[in-house]
C-alpha positions, 0 to 999 in steps of 0.5 A: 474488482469490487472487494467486500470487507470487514462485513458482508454489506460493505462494499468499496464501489472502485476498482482495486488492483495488486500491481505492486509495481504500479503502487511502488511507482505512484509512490515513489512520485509521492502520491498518496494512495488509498490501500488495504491490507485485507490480512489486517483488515485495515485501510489506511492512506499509504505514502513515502516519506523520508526522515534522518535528513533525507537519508532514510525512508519508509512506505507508510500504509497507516497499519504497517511499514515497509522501511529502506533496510526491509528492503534489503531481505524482500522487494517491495512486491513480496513484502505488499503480498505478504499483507495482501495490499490492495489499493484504489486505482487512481484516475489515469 
């Protein structure tokens, strides 16, 4: 899917997706994955990181964060549906 952004003539030339799972786990492996929030309108290089000694973490999408203790009230896939992620597929 080609998304069109922020103005009519811009457009992303790859493919995007919003399997969240998917995301989840290439994070979890610590990649770092190109994503929007299509809400925001922001793009931003989305990674995990640890801090507190390793005792805490967060997804960092660069315009927002979705932290450990967030995901107590929501999964990781409802809470990358509320900001409308959508992410670059990497190479397979």
């Amino acid at each position: 899917m080609q998304i069109n952004l922020f103005m009519e003539k811009a457009r992303i030339p790859y493919k995007t997706s919003r399997d969240y799972s998917w995301l989840k786990q290439l994070l979890d492996e610590g990649n770092e994955i190109v994503c929007f929030s299509l809400e925001s309108k922001e793009c931003a290089l989305a990674k995990k990181q640890t801090f507190c000694e390793g005792q805490n973490f967060d997804y960092n999408f660069g315009c927002f964060h979705i932290f450990d203790h967030d995901l107590e009230e929501a999964t990781f896939e409802q809470l990358c549906e509320l900001y409308d992620v959508e992410f670059i597929e990497p190479d397979k």
